[in-house]
N, C-alpha and C positions, 0 to 999 in steps of 0.2 A: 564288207557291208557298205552301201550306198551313205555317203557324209549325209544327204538330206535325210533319212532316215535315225540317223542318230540319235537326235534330240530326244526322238521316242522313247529310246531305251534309257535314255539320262532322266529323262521325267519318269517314268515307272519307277526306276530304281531311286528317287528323292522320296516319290509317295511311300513305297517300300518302310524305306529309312526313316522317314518322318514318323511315317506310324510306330516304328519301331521305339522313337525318340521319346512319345508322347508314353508311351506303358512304362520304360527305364525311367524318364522323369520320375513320373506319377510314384513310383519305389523310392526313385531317389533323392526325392522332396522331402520326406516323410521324417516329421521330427528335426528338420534342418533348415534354417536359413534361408530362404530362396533366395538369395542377392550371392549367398557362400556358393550355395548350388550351379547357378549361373556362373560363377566364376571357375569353378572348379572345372566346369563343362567347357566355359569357353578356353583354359587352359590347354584342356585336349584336342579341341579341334586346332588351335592356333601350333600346336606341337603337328598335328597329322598334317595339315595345312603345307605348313614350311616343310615338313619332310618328304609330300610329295612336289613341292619347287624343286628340291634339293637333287632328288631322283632324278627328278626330268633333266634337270642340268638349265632352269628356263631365269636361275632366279636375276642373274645379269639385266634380263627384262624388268627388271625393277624400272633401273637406273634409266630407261628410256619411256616412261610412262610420260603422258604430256600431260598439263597442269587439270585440263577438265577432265582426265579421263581418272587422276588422283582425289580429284574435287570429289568426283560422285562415285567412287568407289570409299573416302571416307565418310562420305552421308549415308549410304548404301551400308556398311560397318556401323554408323551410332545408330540407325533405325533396325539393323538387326539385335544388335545389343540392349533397347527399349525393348524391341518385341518378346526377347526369352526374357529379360525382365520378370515383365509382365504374363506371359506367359507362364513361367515358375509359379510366379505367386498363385496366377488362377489357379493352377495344376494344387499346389498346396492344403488350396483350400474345397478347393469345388471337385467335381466328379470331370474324370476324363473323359467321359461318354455325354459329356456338356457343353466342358471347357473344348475342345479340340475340334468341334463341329464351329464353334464361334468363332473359332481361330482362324480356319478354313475359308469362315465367309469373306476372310479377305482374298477372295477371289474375284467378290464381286465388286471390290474398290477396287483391284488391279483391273481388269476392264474397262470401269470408267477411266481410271486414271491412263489409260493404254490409247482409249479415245482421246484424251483432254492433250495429254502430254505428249503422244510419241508420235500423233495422227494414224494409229491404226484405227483402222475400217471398224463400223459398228453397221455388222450385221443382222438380218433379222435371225438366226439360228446362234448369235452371240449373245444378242436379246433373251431369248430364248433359253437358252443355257444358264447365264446366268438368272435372269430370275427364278427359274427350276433351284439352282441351288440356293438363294434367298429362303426361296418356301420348303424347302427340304430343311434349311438350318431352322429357320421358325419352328417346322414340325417338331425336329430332334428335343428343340430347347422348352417346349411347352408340357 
């Protein structure tokens, strides 16, 4: 398969997954902790994590990461670590059919922030897109 193509199949298969993450939470909040719950979760991904470095044979790339590229892959780690946080807790207490639409809309900070920060293009069908999904999360959550 064409490498430019890839990405396609890594994004469906995240949505997939994601969705998948947000119904097992929703069970596996229940009655528990959300800060234990988060932790427990992030135990397992940090075990799958390293055991696919391990496989690959890539983990030597450690030791050659340069200072910005470790910088923002540990900000990149404490803001995913806020975000299931927080997300647990929502999941906790609020309905998944709520919570996981408002979660989402951070789609529509990652395109401003995609503008502001990386200088990607702000299209009118980017425009477009995301505002559709602003007013789709509004609809869901009303």
């Amino acid at each position: 398969m064409d490498r430019v193509q890839d990405w396609w199949i890594f994004a469906v298969l995240s949505a997939f997954f994601a969705a998948l993450t947000t119904i097992f939470a929703k069970v596996g909040v229940e009655g528990v902790n959300s800060n234990l719950a988060t932790a427990v979760r992030t135990v397992v991904i940090l075990a799958t994590a390293w055991g696919l470095v391990y496989a690959e044979g890539t983990f030597q790339e450690l030791f050659e990461l340069n200072r910005k590229t470790l910088l923002f892959l540990v900000l990149s780690g404490m803001a995913t670590g806020l975000s299931w946080l927080c997300y647990f807790r929502a999941l906790q207490i609020g309905p998944a059919s709520l919570v996981a639409p408002i979660d989402k809309s951070s789609l529509v900070l990652i395109s401003l922030f995609a503008v502001m920060f990386l200088g990607e293009p702000l299209t009118i069908k980017m425009f477009v897109g995301t505002g559709l999904i602003l007013i789709g999360t509004l609809v869901l959550i009303r």
